[in-house]
C-alpha positions in Angstrom: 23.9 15.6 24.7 25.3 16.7 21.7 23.4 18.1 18.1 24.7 16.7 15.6 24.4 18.3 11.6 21.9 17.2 8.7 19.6 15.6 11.1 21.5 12.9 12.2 20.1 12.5 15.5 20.5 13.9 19.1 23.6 11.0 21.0 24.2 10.5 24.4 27.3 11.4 24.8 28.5 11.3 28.6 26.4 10.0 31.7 24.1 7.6 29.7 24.3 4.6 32.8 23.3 7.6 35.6 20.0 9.3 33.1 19.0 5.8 32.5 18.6 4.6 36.0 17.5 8.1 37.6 14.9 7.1 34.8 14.3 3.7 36.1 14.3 4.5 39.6 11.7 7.7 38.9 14.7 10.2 40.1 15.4 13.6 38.6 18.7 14.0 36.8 20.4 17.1 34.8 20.9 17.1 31.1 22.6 19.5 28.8 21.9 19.8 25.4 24.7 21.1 23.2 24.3 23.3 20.0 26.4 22.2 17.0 28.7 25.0 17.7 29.5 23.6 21.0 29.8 20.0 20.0 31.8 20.7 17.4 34.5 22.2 19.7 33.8 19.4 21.5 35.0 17.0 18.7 37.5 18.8 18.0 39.0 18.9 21.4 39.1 15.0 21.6 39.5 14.1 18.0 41.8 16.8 17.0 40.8 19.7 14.2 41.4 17.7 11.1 40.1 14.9 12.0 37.2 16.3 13.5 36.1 18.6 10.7 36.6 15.6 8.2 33.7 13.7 10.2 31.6 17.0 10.6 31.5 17.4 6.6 30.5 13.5 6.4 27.6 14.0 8.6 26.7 17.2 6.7 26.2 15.2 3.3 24.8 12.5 5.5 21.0 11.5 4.9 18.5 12.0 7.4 17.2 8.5 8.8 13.8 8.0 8.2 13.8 7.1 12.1 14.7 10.6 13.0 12.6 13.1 14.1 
């Protein structure tokens, strides 16, 4: 899982199919929950640096949905 800045919310961002049917089938399952640090080296790994830090600064000046917790 990845944390994403300004409170945007907490994505799935790998294995989504397998957590939702250990869930279904009552099985345990392994999550890890990335800081921003880490998931913004992950961005920038698979979107590139520029790229990556242009979407990071978005979702900084982003509102909070009023969904989010």
């Amino acid at each position: 899982m990845a944390t994403l800045p300004a409170g945007c919310g907490i994505p799935l961002i790998d294995g989504n199919h397998r957590a939702a049917r250990a869930l279904r089938d009552g099985s345990d399952f392994f999550a890890a929950v990335l800081d921003e640090n880490e998931t913004l080296e992950l961005l920038r790994r698979s979107m590139g640096k520029a790229n990556s830090d242009d979407y990071w600064k978005r979702m900084l000046a982003s509102k909070t949905h009023p969904m989010d917790k």
